[in-house]
N, C-alpha and C positions, 0 to 999 in steps of 0.2 A: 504494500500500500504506500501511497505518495502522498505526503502532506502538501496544503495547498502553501504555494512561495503568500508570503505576504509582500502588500503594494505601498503600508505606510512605512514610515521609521524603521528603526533609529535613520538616520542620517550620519553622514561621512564626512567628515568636517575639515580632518587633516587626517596626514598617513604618517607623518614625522615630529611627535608621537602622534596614534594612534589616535581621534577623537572623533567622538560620535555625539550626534546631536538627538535626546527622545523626549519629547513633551507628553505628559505625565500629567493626569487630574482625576482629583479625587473629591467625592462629596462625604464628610464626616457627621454625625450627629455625635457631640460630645455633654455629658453631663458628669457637673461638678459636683453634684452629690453633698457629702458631708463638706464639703470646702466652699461650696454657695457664697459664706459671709465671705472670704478672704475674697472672691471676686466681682462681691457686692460693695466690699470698700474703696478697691479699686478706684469702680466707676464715683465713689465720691473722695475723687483724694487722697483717699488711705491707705495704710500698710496697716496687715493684722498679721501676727505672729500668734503660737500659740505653747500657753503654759500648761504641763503638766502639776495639778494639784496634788498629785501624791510625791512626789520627786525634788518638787518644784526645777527640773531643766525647762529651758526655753527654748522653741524652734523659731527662725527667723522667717518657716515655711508652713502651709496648710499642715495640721497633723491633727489626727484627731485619737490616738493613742498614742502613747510614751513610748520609743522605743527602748527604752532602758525598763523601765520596771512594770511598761502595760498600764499606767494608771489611764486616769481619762484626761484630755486637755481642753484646757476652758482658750477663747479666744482673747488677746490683749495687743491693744495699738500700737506699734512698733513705732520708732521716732523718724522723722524724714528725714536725719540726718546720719550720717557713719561714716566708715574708713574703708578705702580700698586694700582689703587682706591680700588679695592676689588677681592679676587678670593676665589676658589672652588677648592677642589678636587673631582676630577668623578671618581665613582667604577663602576661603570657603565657608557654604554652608547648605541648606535646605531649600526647595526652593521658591519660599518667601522672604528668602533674604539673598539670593543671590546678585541682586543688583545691587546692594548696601554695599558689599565686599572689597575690601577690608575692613572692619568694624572691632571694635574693641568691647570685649565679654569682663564683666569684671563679680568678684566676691564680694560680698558687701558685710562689714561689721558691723553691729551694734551696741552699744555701752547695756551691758546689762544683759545681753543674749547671748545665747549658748552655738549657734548654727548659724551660718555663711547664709547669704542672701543673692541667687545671682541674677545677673540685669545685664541692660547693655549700659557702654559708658557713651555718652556723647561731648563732643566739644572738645572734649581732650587729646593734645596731641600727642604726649606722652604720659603715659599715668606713672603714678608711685604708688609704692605701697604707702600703707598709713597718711597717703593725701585724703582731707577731709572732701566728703563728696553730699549731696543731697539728691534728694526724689524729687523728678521731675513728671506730670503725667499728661500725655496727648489728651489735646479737651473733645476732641471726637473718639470715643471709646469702644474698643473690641472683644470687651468681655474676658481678655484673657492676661499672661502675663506679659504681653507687651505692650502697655496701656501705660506702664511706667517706665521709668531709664533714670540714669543718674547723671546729675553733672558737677564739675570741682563746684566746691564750695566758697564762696571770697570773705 
């Protein structure tokens, strides 16, 4: 039996290296489930972290059990200010960001929190660690984690 050739894609791009061109779409239904509030803050401004009551650690992220001891976590406002613990620049990436490309990915600290925070960095040309940075958030909002970014702080 002979499979039939296909007539679209990928595409050939270059031979030296190798490069092929294949347009790629996809429709997701996604729900957020027990993490609702952290993307209901979002869309007003805010950062919500969450504390485990039994433990008392802090996540700088959605969680809704402890991963250290299982307790339950209650939701608490994270501040819109921190420190760049560690970043990355991306030459690549997915592709809703491949036209951004090169763009800088940064860790984000909090005073008083347990867990890195990650975001993108904007406006910065070179970052530091421990440079003070702040949350910045698009005022047309997409419901998700890219609604916020951080920028240095003056």
């Amino acid at each position: 039996m002979k499979l039939p050739e296909k007539c679209e894609g990928p595409w050939v791009t270059n031979f030296d290296p190798l490069t092929r061109q294949w347009t790629y779409t996809a429709t997701y239904n996604v729900s957020y489930a027990e993490d609702s509030p952290f993307f209901h803050a979002l869309g007003r401004d805010k950062l919500l972290g969450s504390e485990c009551k039994k433990c008392n650690y802090r996540y700088a992220t959605p969680r809704t059990v402890c991963m250290y001891c299982g307790g339950k976590t209650e939701w608490f406002e994270l501040p819109l200010k921190g420190r760049v613990h560690s970043w990355t620049t991306c030459h690549f990436s997915g592709e809703p960001y491949l036209a951004e490309c090169p763009f800088a990915l940064g860790l984000i600290e909090f005073e008083g929190v347990d867990t890195l925070f990650m975001t993108r960095l904007a406006g910065i040309e070179q970052p530091e660690i421990g440079m003070p940075v702040h949350a910045q958030f698009f005022r047309k909002k997409t419901w998700s984690v890219n609604d916020v970014y951080f920028v240095k702080a003056e």
